[in-house]
C-alpha angles and dihedrals in degrees: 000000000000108000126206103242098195090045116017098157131068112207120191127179132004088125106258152332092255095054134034094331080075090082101059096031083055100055087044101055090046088055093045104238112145115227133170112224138220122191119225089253101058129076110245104236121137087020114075088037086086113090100259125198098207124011109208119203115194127157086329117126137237102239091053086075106046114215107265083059085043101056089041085063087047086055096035086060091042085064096042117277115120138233127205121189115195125198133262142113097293098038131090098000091317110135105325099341085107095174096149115107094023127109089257100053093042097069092042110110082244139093103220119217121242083218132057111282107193129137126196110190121210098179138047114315115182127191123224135202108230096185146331132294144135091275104052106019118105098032126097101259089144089036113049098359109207121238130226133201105211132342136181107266108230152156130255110221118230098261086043113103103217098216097174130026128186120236110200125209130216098198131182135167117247117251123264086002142083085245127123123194125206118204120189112242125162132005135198149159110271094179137015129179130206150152135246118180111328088330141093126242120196122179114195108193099207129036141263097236131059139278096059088023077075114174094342090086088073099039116140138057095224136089105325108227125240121213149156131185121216114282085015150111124248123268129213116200137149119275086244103059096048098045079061097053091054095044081049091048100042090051103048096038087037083231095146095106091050105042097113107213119257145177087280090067084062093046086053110044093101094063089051 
């Protein structure tokens, strides 16, 4: 499959530059990896007709990609290319996503609700690592677990690897002391990995922006990075978190061989 060098990633949703696409499109613009961009609001057409490398969803709704560009996506990642879906509360069924049933949810690695399927969380949720692989390894998931404030509730499929789950928390202070107590309560796939055809499929449960994002924006004790898209505002996250996003990013786009280095790779050497 030809690949686009200067773009090779389609990202739809998010809202708007302006707004919480700013995050991504931030990150990716520190990493340099080049990216067209469609706000929420506006139908995808032209656009998705250039060979991608990686297709991003992210709150952005089904009826925004009618079915014959759907289904050239479907062919586009059986050749190679990858598609990545992020949570939120258009994404995957959510409130007016509404993905599943359509050629694009059904080769995610995930079985999409017919109801919606969102979950705010008041109280602690913690994510945890379920086993290795290149987008989560390296990074302190036992050590300094990260924490969300909402995802999609979904199912792996059988052939989906589930690579992060999310342990929720009921907790509650002791009475008369300056204890708290922390009882398990759900728990559920937060992201889950997978093929179709040549290409990759990736499925992220909650979203990359606050405010589901919650306190794993700012995970890491590191350096914090610094970053602003084009006809955009700066972003300030943990080097965690971003290190995450690019190692999310490199799999499912196989992006890996042509992810030039850049001063990111010195920000977060600590992190390995």
């Amino acid at each position: 499959m030809t690949q686009p060098t200067d773009k090779p990633i389609l990202y739809l949703g998010d809202t708007s530059l302006s707004n919480a696409a700013g995050y991504l499109a931030g990150l990716m613009s520190f990493f340099r990896l080049g990216y067209d961009y469609v706000p929420s609001s506006v139908a995808v057409n032209g656009e998705a007709e250039r060979p991608r490398a990686l297709y991003v969803i992210s709150d952005y709704s089904a009826k925004q990609m009618t079915d014959p560009i759907q289904r050239d996506v479907v062919r586009r990642v059986e050749r190679g290319a990858g598609l990545l879906m992020i949570g939120g509360w258009e994404s995957y069924h959510g409130l007016g996503g509404d993905w599943d049933g359509t050629p694009i949810g059904q080769i995610l690695p995930v079985r999409i609700s017919r109801d919606d399927d969102r979950v705010n969380c008041d109280q602690p949720a913690l994510v945890r690592k379920v086993q290795s692989h290149p987008i989560v390894d390296d990074l302190p998931w036992d050590e300094r677990p990260p924490t969300i404030g909402g995802f999609n509730r979904f199912a792996a499929k059988s052939d989906g690897q589930v690579l992060l789950d999310v342990q929720r928390f009921a907790a509650r202070r002791a009475t008369g002391t300056d204890e708290m107590h922390f009882r398990a309560t759900g728990r559920d796939p937060l992201l889950v990995v997978g093929r179709h055809g040549r290409g990759r499929v990736a499925a992220l449960a909650t979203d990359v922006a606050p405010h589901w994002s919650g306190g794993m924006v700012d995970w890491g004790d590191g350096p914090r990075v610094t970053a602003a898209a084009p006809e955009s505002w700066e972003i300030e996250v943990g080097s965690c978190y971003a290190k995450f996003v690019r190692q999310l990013l490199a799999w499912t786009g196989q992006l890996e061989a042509g992810s030039a280095p850049t001063r990111a790779d010195t920000v977060l050497a600590a992190h390995g």
